[in-house]
C-alpha positions, 0 to 999 in steps of 0.5 A: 646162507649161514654156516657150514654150506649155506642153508641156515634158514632152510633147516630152521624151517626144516626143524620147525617143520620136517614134514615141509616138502618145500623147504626139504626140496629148497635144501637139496637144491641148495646141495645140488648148487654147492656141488654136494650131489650125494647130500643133494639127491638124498634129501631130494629122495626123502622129498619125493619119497614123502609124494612123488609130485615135488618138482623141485626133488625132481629136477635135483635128482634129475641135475644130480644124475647129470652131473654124475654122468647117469643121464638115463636116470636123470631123464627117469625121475623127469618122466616121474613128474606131471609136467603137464599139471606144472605152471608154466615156468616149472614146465619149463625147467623141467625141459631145460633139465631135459634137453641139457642131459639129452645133450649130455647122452648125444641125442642132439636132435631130442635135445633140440626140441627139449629146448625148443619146448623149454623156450615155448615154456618160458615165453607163454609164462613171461608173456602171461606175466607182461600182459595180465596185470592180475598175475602180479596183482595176486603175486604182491597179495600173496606176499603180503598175506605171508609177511604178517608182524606175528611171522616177522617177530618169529625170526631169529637174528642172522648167526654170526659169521666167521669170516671177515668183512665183505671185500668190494671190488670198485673199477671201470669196465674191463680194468681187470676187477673180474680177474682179480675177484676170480684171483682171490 
């Protein structure tokens, strides 16, 4: 994260590459978690606008409706994805997503078993992940076959910051570095 919100490596993919779905729907996401909703779900839009299939567009319009207290329409743009053509782990933020804005509506009972699908979810993908070598075999192949010298010599050095050095809070267990970090 740089200057001005974070995002810094996001958009320098973004001018690289405006048409990147992927980095588009990085961005929003990144609003969505800085509490920036409007920017989030309009970059998100323009994601989905461009194929309705990013799932990660999805659940941030889908988080955005939320947290604006427009739950029918977060549960709309989760019912616009294939959660069935999903890996595992995106079938299981979707449910996350899906039991916490049926919470929020009051409809306990569903939200129950949005969370029970959710775990069911995430359990066959950690499982799959223990149990089969070949998943993280073809994880490492895949991320060496993305950092190539040539990709690595592309990269700018990091803006500078504006704002000091890190400050590292050092004590024992329950000596009170928590509270003071919310503090500060």
């Amino acid at each position: 994260a740089g200057p001005a919100g974070g995002g810094y490596g996001v958009r320098r993919a973004l001018a690289a590459a405006p048409d990147a779905g992927g980095a588009a729907a990085a961005l929003a996401s990144l609003r969505g978690k800085a509490g920036r909703l409007d920017e989030a779900a309009g970059v998100a839009r323009d994601v989905l606008a461009g194929g309705p299939g990013n799932v990660v567009a999805a659940l941030v319009l889908a988080k955005c409706a939320r947290r604006s207290g427009a739950g029918a329409d977060g549960l709309d743009h989760l019912a616009r994805v294939d959660g069935d053509a999903q890996p595992a782990d995106a079938r299981a933020a979707i449910a996350f997503e899906r039991g916490a804005i049926l919470d929020r509506l009051g409809r306990y009972d569903d939200a129950f078993d949005a969370y029970l699908a959710a775990n069911g979810f995430n359990h066959a993908h950690w499982r799959a992940k223990a149990t089969d070598r070949d998943v993280y075999v073809d994880e490492i192949a895949r991320l060496e076959a993305a950092f190539t010298a040539d990709w690595v010599a592309g990269w700018s050095p990091p803006v500078p910051e504006e704002s000091p050095p890190p400050l590292f809070l050092i004590g024992f267990p329950r000596s009170g570095t928590t509270l003071l970090d919310q503090m500060l």
